[in-house]
N, C-alpha and C positions, 0 to 999 in steps of 0.2 A: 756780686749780685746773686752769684748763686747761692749760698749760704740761708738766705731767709727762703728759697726756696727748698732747700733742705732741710729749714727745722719747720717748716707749713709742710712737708712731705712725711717728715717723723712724725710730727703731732699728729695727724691724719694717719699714721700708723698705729701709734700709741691708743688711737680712740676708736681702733678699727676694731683692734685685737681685745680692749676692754670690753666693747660692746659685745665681741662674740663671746667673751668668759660669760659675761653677766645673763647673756642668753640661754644658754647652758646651765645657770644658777639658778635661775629664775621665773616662777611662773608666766605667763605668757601677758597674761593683763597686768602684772606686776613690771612686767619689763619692758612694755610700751610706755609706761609713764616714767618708769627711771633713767628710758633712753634718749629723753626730750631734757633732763636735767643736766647741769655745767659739769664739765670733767670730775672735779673736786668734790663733787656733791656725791657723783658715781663712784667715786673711790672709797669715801667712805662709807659707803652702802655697802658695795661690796666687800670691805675688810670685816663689816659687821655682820653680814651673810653668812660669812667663812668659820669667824669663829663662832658664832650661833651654832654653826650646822656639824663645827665639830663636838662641840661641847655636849647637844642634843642628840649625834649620833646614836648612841647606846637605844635612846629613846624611841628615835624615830625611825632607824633603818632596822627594828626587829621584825624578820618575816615568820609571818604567822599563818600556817594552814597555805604555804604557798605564794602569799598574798604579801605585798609592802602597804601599811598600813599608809593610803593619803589617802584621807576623804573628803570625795567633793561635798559631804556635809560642813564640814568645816568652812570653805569656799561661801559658800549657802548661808552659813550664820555670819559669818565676816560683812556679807553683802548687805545682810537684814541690819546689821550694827552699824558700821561704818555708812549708814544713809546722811543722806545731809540733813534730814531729821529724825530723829531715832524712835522706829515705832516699836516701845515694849510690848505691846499686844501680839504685833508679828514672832516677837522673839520670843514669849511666851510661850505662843502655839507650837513655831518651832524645838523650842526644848519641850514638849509634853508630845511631841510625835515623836523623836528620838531622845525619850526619857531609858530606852533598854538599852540601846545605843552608847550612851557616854562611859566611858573608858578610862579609864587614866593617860592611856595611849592616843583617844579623842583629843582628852583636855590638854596634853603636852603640846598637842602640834596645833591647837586653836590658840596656847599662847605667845608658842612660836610664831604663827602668823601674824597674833594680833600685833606684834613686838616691832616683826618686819615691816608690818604696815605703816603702824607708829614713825619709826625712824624715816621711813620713805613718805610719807606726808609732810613729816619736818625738817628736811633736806627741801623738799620742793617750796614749802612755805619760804622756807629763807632765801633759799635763789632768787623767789618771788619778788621778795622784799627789794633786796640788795640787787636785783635787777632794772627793776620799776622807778629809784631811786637815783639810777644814774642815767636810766632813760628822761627823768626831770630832770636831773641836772644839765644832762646835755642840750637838750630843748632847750632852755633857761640860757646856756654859754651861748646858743645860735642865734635865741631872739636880743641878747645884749647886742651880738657884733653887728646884727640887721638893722636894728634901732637906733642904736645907741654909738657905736664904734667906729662904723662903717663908714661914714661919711664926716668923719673930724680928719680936719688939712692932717697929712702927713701922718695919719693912724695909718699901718700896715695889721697884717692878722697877723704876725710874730709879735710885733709892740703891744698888740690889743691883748694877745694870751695871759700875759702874767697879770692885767687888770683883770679881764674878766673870771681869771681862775680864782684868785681872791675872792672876788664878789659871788662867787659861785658854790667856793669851797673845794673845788677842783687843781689838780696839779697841773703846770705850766704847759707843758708840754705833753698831756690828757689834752686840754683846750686847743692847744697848737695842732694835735692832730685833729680835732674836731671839725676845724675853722680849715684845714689842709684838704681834707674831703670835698667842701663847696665847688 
């Protein structure tokens, strides 16, 4: 018995220490959304973070006059773009106020960002997905056995799993624990 409380003790270890890498990696409103994501989503964020950040080093860790180049301009255009509806007039003014501004050094780590975003949008879109989808399905296996299962002579919820997994599309013993929870 104690066993699955020692791999719920590691995993909760595992996701402890990932969270803190990624905090350290990662800008702040960047790592609020990626810390609400499924382990596997986080992983690979991270492993693309990493090499991203080696690969652009050269680029992006040149100090200049003192100074490490990250500009909350960047941040600022990221924000105007990444809207849920994209106002090119904003972005317009945007780049004709910091038309002396853009850089090569700018433009690397705006497409760094935008990269990072990209990926970190489409990890969360998919967990979305693949989340949402077994949250129907599950609904779906509970209203069968309340309906449907529950009350025919001599149906148990072990008997009822492998029927209602079929009709569900779910594996046996997925539903067996579904129908175990009640």
């Amino acid at each position: 018995m104690s066993e699955p409380k020692q791999s719920t003790l590691r995993q909760a270890r595992r996701d402890a220490n990932q969270l803190e890498r990624l905090f350290d990696l990662l800008p702040n409103d960047v790592y609020d959304v990626v810390a609400k994501l499924p382990y596997a989503s986080r992983v690979q964020i991270e492993r693309w973070y990493a090499r991203e950040a080696d690969r652009l080093e050269p680029v992006m860790g040149k100090v200049v006059a003192g100074v490490q180049h990250r500009t909350p301009a960047v941040t600022e255009l990221l924000e105007i773009l990444a809207a849920e509806t994209l106002d090119l007039q904003q972005a317009g003014t945007w780049l004709g106020a910091h038309r002396d501004d853009i850089t090569p050094q700018l433009l690397a780590e705006l497409v760094s960002a935008a990269m990072g975003r990209g990926v970190m949008d489409l990890m969360s879109e998919r967990a979305g997905k693949r989340q949402g989808a077994n949250r129907e399905k599950k609904a779906e296996a509970l209203r069968l056995w309340h309906e449907e299962f529950r009350h025919k002579p001599g149906m148990s919820k072990a008997n009822a799993a492998g029927r209602i997994g079929k009709l569900v599309g779910l594996a046996e013993s997925t539903v067996r624990g579904y129908l175990q929870g009640l």
